[in-house]
C-alpha positions in Angstrom: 116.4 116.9 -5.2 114.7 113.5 -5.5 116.3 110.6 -7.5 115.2 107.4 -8.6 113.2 105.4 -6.8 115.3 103.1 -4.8 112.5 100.5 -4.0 108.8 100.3 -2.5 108.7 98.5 0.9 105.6 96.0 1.8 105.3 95.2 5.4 104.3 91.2 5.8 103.6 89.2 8.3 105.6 86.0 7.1 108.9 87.0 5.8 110.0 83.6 4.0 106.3 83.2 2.9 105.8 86.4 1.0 109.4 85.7 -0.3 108.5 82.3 -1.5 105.4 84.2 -3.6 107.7 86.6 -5.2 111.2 83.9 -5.5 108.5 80.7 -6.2 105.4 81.8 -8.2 106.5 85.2 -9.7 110.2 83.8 -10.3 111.9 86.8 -8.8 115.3 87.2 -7.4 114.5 87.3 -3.8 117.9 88.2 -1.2 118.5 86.1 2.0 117.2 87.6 5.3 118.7 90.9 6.7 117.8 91.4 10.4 118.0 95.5 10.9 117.6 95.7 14.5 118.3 99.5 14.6 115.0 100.3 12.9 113.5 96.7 14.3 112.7 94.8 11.2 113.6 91.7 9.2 114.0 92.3 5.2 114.5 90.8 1.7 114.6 92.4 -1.6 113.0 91.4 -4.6 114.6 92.8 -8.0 112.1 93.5 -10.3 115.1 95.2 -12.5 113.8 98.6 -12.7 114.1 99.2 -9.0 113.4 96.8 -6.1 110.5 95.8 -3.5 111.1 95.6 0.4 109.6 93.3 2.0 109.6 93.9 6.0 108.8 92.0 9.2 108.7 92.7 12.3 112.1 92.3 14.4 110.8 92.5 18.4 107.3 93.9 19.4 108.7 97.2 19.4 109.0 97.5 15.9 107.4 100.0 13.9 106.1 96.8 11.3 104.2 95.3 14.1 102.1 98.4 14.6 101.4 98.7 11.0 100.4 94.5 11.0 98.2 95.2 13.9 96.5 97.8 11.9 96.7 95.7 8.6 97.0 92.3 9.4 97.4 91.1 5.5 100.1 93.3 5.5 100.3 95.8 2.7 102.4 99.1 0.8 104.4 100.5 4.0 106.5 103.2 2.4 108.3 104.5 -0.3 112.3 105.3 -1.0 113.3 107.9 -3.2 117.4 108.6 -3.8 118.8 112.1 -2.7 122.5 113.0 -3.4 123.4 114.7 -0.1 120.7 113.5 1.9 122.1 116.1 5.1 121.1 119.1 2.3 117.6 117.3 1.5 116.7 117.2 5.4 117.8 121.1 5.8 116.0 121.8 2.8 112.4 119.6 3.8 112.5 121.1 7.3 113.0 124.6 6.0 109.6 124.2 4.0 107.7 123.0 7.0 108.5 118.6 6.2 108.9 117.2 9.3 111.5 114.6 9.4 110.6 111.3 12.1 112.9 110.4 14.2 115.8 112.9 15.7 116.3 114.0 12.7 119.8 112.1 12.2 120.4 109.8 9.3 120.7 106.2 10.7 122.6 103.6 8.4 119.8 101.8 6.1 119.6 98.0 4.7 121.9 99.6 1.8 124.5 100.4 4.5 123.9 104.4 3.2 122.2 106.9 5.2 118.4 107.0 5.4 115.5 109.2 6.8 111.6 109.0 7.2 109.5 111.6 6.3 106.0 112.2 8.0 103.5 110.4 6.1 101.1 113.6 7.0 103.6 116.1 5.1 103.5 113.3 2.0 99.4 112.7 1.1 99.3 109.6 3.7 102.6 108.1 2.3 105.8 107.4 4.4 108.7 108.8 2.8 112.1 107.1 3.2 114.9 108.7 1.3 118.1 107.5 1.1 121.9 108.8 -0.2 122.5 107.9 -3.5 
């Protein structure tokens, strides 16, 4: 069921300066801002050629980012994206074994413009789970 890994998403709390590390002193191709206010965050990517890294900021106090910054204030690893091929079949088939998918349960449209879901973090050994169509 699971593909690649699409990318592993850092939550920040300075958006241009933790692009600036990775663009700057790591010499990384960083992308320009991409506000998603659907799932209330800001984020840029970071190709490290094998996959990517995420790196998210809060978009409104309602965001899900600023409850993880209030938590971890440095920031830190916020979840993880795996590729599924028909990610309506890898829902049916996670709920079926007992996963428990956040949300409604509906794909929303990701920063990829492709469907995306969360997993519970509880059902994953502490991890958030985002998978997204291939």
């Amino acid at each position: 069921m699971l593909g690649r890994l699409n990318h592993v998403a850092l939550a920040v709390p300075d958006l241009a300066a933790a692009a600036a590390v990775y663009r700057d002193t790591l010499g990384a191709h960083v992308t320009a801002p991409q506000a998603l206010p659907e799932h209330g965050v800001t984020v840029v990517f970071v190709d490290v050629g094998n996959t990517r890294i995420e790196l998210l900021e809060p978009l409104g106090e309602a965001s899900p980012i600023a409850a993880f910054l209030e938590k971890n204030p440095s920031g830190g690893m916020h979840h993880l994206c795996y590729e599924v091929d028909d990610i309506v079949a890898a829902r049916d088939r996670l709920k079926a074994s007992g996963a428990r998918v956040l949300g409604d349960g509906k794909p929303k449209t990701g920063a990829h413009g492709k469907p995306v879901l969360f997993l519970h973090p509880k059902d994953f050994f502490g991890t958030l789970v985002e998978l997204e169509q291939a």
